[in-house]
C-alpha positions in Angstrom: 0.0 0.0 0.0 2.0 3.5 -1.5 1.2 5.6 1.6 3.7 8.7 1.7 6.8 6.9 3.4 8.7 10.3 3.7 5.6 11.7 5.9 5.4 8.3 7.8 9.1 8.4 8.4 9.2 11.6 9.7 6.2 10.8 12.1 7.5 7.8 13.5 10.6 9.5 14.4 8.3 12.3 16.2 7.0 9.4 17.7 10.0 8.6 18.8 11.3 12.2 20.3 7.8 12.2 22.3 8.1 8.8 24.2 12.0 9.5 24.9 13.5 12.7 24.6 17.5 12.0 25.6 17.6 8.5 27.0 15.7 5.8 28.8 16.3 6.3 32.0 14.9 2.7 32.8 16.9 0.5 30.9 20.0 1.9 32.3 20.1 -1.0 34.4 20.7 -3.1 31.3 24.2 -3.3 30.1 24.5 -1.1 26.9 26.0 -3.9 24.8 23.4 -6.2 25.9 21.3 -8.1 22.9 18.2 -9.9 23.0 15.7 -11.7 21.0 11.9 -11.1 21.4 8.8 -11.3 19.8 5.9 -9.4 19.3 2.5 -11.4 19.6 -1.4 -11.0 19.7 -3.2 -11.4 23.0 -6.4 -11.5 20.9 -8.2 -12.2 17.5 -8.8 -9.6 15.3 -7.1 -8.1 12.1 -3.5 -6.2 12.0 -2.0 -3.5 10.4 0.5 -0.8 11.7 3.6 -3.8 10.2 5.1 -1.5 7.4 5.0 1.0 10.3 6.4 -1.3 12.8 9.4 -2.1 10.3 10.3 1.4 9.4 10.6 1.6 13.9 13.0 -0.9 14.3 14.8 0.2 11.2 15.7 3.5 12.5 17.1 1.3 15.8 18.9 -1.0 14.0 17.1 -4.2 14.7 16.4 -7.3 12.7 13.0 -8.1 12.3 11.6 -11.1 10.6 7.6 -10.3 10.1 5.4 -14.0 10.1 2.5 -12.4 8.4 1.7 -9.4 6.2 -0.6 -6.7 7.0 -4.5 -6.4 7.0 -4.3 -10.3 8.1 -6.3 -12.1 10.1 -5.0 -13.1 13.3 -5.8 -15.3 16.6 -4.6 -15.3 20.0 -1.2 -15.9 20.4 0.0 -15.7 16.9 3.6 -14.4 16.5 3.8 -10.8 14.5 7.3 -10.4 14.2 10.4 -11.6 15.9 13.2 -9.0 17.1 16.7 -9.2 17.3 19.2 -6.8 18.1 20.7 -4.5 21.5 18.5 -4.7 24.1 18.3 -1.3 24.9 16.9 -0.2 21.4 13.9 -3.0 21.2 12.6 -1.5 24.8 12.9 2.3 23.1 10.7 1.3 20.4 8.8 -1.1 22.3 5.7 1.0 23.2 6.1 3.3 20.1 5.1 0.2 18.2 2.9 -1.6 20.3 0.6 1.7 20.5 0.9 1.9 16.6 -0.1 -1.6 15.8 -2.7 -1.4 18.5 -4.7 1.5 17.1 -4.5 0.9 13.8 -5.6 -2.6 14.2 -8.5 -1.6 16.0 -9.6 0.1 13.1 -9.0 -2.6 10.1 -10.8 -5.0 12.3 -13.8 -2.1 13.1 -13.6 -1.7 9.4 -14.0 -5.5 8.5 -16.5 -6.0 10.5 -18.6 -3.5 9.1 -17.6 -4.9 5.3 -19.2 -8.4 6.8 -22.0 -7.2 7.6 -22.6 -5.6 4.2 -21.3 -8.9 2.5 -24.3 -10.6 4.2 -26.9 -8.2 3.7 -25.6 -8.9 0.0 -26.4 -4.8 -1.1 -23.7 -3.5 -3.3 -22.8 -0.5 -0.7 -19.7 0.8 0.4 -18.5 1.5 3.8 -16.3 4.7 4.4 -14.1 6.4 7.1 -14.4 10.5 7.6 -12.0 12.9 9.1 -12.9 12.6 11.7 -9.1 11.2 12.8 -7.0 12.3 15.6 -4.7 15.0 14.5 -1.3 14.1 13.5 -2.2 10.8 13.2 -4.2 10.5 9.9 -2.4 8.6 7.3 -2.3 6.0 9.8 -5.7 5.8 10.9 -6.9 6.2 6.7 -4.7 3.2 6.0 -5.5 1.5 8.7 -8.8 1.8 7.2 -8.4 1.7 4.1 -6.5 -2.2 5.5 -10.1 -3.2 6.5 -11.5 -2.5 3.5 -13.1 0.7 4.2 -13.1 3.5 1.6 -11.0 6.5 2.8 -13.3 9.4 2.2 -11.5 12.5 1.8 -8.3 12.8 3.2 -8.1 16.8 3.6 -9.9 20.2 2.6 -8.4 20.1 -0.4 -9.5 16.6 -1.8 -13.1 18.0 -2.7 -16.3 19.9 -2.0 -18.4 19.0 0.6 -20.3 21.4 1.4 -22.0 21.1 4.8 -25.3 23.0 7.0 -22.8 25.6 8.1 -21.9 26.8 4.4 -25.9 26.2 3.5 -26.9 28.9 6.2 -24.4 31.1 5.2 -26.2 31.2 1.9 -30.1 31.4 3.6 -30.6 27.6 2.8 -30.4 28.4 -1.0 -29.2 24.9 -2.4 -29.8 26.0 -5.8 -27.5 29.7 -5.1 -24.7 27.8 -3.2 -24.6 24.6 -5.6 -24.1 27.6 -8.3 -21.6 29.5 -6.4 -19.4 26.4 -5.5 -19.2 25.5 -9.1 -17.9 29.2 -10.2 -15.0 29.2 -7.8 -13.4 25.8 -8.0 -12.1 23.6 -10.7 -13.7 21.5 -13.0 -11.4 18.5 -11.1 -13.1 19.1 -8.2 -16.7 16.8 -7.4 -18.9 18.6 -5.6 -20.8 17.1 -2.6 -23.3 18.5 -0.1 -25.2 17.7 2.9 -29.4 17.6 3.0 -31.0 17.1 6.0 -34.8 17.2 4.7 -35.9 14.6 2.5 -37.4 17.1 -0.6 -33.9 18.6 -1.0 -32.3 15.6 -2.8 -34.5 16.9 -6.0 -33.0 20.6 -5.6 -29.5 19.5 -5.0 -29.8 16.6 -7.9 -31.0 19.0 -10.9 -28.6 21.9 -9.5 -25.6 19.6 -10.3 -24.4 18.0 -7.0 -22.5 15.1 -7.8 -22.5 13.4 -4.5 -25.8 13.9 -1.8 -25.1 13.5 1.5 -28.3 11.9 3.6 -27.2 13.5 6.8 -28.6 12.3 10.2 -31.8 10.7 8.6 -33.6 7.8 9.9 -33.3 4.9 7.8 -36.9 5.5 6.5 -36.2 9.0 5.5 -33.1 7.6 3.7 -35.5 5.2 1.8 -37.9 8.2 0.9 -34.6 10.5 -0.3 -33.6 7.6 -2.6 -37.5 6.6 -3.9 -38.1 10.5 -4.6 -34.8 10.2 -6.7 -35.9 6.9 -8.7 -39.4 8.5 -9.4 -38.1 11.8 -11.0 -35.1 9.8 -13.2 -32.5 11.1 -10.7 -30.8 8.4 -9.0 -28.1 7.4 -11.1 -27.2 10.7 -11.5 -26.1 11.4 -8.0 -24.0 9.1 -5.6 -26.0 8.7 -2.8 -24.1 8.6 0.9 -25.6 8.1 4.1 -23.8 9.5 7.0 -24.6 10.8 11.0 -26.0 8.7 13.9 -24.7 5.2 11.9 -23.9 2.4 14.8 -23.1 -1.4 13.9 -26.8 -1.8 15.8 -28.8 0.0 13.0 -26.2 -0.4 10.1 -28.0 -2.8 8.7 -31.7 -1.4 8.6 -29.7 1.8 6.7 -28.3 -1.7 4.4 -32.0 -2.2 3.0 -32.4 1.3 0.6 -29.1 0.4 -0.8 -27.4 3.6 -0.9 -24.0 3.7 -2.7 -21.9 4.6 0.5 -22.6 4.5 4.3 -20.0 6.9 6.1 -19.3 6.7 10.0 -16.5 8.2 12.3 -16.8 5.9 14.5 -14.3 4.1 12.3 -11.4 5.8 13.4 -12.5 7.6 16.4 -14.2 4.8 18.5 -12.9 1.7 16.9 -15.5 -0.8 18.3 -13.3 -3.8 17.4 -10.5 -4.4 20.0 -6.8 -5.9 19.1 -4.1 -6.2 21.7 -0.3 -7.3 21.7 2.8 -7.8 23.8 6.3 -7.9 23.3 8.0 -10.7 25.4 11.9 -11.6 25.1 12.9 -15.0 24.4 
């Protein structure tokens, strides 16, 4: 996966600077010359990601790693990740660096899958996306983390596209027609245009006034149904890409499933990972 490596270098050597800023006081008590073996292993079941990540740590240290699976695998309790080899003192220094990396991001592919399985067995043709809603400084990892599970990655930043939300629609009196208009004079052509509706009669405005994404936002999965029926009956619905988003849970996912829009979206994703994966590192 072609993620930035120069921006994920740099970060994991912030990393780095944050969890020890001149030396680790602790493992003083370890001979500096000292070299180990140890692995890194699940303590759970889940899927893992965070391994490119995790090599690019113990590269900077100068450790050996030999990785046992590849990333976005599926994993059980116990299974080895990677084994370590090299001074002592620089596997503990990257220790919880990388444990917190793999951690997190697993969380997320394995939220992420989870979601995908339940759209497998609905058997709609819908796709599950992540938002921005990320932690800052931290979202390439948490997008391909994502992006690991399966999970489309939405926009990465301000600059990807227009989504134009309630806050720009006030601005503009709730003129969908006016603002639609005025979005398309001042970007590019490159540029597709999105934008939030929150009452159900909108999607026709925001269809013939040349949105090419509609955002169902916070609606009930009935009023989702009547957005995407009002589209069918006036011609409209393959002109638009229809994505549900707001108030999405893996409790009602599926009753939002049934109306088959084109993408559900959910921050939950990456900011409250339902789906659990822990790991240790243990010496030999």
């Amino acid at each position: 996966m072609s993620y930035n490596k120069i921006v994920i270098e740099q970060k994991i050597r912030e990393f780095l600077q944050e969890d020890c800023m001149f030396i680790d006081v602790s493992s003083k008590v370890i001979p500096e010359n000292a070299n180990s073996s140890a692995k890194i292993l699940t303590k759970s079941a889940g899927y893992v990601s965070g391994l490119e990540e995790l090599k690019l740590l113990y590269k900077f240290l100068n450790i050996s790693t030999t990785f046992k699976i590849e990333d976005g695998a599926e994993v059980n309790k116990g299974d080895i990740i990677v084994e370590l080899k090299g001074n002592t003192r620089d596997i503990l220094l990257g220790e919880r660096v990388g444990l917190n990396l793999i951690t997190h991001m697993s969380a997320i592919t394995t939220t992420a899958r989870r979601y995908v399985k339940l759209i497998k067995n609905s058997g709609k043709k819908v796709k599950i996306a992540c938002t921005r809603k990320t932690t800052p400084g931290f979202r390439i990892f948490e997008k391909k983390a994502a992006e690991l599970g399966q999970a489309d990655v939405h926009r990465f930043s301000l600059d990807d596209m227009v989504l134009l939300k309630d806050t720009h629609l006030r601005y503009y009196n709730g003129n969908i027609e006016k603002l639609l208009k005025e979005a398309k004079r001042r970007n590019s052509f490159s540029k597709k245009i999105e934008i939030e509706i929150e009452k159900v009669n909108d999607v026709l405005t925001a269809a013939k006034n040349g949105a090419d994404i509609i955002m169902l936002d916070n609606m009930s999965p009935d009023q989702v149904e009547d957005a995407i029926n009002l589209l069918k009956k006036h011609n409209l619905r393959d002109n638009v890409i229809v994505e549900v988003s707001g108030g999405i849970t893996q409790e009602n996912f599926v009753d939002y499933l049934l109306s088959e829009p084109d993408v559900i979206s959910s921050g939950l994703i990456t900011q409250f990972p339902s789906e659990q994966v822990d790991f240790s590192l243990r010496f030999d």
